[in-house]
BADREN-980971 format. One record per residue: residue in one letter; x, z, y of N, C-alpha, C in turn. Coordinates in steps of 0.02 Angstrom, whole numbers, padded with zeros to 5 digits, always signed. Atoms other than C-alpha are relative to their C-alpha. Example, Ala and Ser with C-alpha at 12.3 -4.5 7.8 and 13.67 -1.06 7.14 Angstrom:
A+00045+00000-00059+00615+00390-00225+00045+00000+00060S-00042-00003-00059+00684+00357-00053-00039+00037+00055
***
This chain:
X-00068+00011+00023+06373+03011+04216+00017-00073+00010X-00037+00086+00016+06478+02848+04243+00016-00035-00047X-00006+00025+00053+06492+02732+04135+00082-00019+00005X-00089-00002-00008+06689+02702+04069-00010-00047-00038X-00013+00042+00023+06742+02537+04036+00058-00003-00037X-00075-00004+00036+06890+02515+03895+00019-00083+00025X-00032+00074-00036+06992+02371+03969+00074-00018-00037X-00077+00001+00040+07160+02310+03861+00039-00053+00049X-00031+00071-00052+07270+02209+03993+00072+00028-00035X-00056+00003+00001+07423+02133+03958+00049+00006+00060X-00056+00039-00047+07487+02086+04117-00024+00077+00084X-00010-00068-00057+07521+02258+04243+00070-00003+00034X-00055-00005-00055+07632+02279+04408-00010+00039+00015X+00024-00075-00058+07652+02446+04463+00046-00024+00070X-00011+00027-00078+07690+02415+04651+00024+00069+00028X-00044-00067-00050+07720+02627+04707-00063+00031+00004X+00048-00056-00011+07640+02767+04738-00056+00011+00054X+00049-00008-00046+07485+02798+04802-00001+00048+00048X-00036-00052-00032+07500+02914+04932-00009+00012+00075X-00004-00004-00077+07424+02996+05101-00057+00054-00013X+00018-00053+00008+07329+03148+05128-00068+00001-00050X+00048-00005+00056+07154+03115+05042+00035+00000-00089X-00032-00008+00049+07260+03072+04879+00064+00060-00023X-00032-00090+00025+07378+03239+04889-00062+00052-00031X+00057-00034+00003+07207+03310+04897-00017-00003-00065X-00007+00019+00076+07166+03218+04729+00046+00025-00024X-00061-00023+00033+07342+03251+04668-00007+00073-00032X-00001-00069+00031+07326+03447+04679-00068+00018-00052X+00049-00031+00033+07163+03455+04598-00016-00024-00054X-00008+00057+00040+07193+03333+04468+00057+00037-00049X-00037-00045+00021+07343+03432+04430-00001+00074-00009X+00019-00034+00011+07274+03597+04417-00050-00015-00062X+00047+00038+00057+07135+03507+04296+00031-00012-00062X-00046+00024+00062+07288+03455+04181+00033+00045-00016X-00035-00056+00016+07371+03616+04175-00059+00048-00046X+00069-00020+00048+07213+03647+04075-00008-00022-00080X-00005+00043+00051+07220+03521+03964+00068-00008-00034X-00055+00000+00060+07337+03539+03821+00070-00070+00017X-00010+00078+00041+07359+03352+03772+00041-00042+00062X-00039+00051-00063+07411+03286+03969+00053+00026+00010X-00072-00015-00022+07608+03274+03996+00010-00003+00059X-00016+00023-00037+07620+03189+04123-00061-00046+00040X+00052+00060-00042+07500+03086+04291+00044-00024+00061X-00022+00048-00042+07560+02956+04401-00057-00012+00043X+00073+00033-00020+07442+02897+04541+00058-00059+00031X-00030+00083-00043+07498+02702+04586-00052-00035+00015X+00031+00095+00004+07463+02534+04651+00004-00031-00053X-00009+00056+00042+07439+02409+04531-00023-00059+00006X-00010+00068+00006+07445+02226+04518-00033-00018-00043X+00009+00000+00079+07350+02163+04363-00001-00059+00009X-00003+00095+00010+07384+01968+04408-00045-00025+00060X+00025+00053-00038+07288+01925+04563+00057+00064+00073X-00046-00026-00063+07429+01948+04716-00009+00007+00063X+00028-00020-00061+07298+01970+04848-00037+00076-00003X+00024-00068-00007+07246+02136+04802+00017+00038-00059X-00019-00034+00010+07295+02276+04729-00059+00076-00031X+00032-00066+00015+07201+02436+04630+00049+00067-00025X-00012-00045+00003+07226+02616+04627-00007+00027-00088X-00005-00019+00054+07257+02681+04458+00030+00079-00032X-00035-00077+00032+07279+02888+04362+00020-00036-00040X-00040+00029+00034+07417+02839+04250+00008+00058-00022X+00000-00049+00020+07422+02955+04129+00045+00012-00082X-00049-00014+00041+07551+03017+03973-00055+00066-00029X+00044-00043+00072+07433+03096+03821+00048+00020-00060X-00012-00012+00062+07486+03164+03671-00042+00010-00074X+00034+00024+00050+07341+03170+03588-00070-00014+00031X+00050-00018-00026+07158+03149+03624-00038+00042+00014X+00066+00079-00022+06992+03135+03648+00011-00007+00084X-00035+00025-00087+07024+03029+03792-00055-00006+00050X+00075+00000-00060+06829+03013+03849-00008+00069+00026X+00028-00060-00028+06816+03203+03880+00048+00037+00042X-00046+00007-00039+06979+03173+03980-00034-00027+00036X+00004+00041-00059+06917+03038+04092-00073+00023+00015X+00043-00027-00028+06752+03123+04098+00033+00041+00062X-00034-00067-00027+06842+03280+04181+00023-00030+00059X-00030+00044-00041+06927+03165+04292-00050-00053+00044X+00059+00024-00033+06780+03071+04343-00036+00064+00044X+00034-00056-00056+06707+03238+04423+00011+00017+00036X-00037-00009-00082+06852+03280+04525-00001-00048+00016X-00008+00070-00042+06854+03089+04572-00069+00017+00054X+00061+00012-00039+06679+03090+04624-00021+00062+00047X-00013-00051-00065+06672+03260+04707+00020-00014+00072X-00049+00031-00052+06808+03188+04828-00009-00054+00038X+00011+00067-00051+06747+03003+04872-00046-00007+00009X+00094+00023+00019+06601+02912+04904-00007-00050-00069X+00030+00049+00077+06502+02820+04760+00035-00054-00011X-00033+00079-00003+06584+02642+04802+00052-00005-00036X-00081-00014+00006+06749+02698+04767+00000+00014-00081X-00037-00028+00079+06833+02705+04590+00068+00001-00007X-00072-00020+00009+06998+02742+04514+00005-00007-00070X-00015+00036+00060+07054+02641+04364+00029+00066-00028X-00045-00062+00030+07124+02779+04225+00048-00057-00064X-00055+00031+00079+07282+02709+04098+00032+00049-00018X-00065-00040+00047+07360+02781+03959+00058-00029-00016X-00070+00032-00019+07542+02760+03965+00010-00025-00069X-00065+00009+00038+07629+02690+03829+00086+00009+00014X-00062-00015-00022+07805+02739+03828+00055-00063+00025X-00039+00054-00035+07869+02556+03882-00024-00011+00062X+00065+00012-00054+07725+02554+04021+00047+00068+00046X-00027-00064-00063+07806+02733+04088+00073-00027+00018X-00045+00016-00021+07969+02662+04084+00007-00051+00058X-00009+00034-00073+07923+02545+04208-00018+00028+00051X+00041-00028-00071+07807+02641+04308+00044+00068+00004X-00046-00046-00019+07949+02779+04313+00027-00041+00082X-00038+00042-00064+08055+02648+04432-00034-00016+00077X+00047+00012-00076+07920+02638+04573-00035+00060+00022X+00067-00044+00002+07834+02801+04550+00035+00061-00017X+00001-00049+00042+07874+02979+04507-00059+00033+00000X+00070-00048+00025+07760+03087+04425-00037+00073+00040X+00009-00056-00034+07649+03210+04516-00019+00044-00009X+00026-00011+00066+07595+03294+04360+00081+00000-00029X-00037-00004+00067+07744+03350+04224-00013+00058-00031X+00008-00061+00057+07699+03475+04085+00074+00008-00013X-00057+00012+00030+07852+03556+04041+00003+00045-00055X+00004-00022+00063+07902+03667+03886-00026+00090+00007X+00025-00061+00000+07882+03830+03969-00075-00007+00064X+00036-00019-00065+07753+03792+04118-00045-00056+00002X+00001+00070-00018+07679+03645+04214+00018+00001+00068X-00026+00031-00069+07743+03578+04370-00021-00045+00034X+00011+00040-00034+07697+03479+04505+00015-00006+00043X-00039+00013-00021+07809+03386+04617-00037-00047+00052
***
């Protein structure tokens, strides 16, 4: 199992959607995974910025409602690692609702739970 680092940053740029066939690939199976899970509303996959403007990380951006959030990002770690090689990771954030409001403007969601279903766009 991977080890999961808790990281608290202030300072995030979402930059746009990640986006080209290996990551649809992620997308659908990521989203099938969450149509599972109660608690996930909503997943974003972006770029992000976290303060150094020579590079850029991939980040699941994700809209909870409730927890446990490790036996989320476990779940999510298996389809990750299935899919890439070892080297490779994929930062996971939980949205806050001022955090989605920004990362709405660069990003739509490829992931929405809705009241009767789930959808993915």
């Amino acid at each position: 199992m991977e080890k999961v680092d808790q990281l608290f940053l202030s300072k995030i740029k979402f930059l746009g959607e990640q986006d080209g066939v290996p990551e649809r690939k992620l997308k659908a199976r990521l989203a099938d995974l969450f149509s599972s899970i109660s608690s996930v509303t909503g997943a974003y996959l972006v770029r992000i910025d976290y303060g150094n403007p020579d590079e850029f990380n991939v980040a699941l951006c994700l809209l909870i409602e409730a927890g446990p959030f490790y036996d989320i990002t476990d779940k999510i770690n298996r389809v990750f690692a299935d899919m890439f090689r070892t080297d490779e990771h994929l930062d996971v954030l939980f949205l806050t609702e001022e955090r989605e409001i920004a990362l709405s403007k660069v990003c739509r969601p490829f992931y929405k739970k809705t009241s009767i279903n789930s959808s993915v766009t």
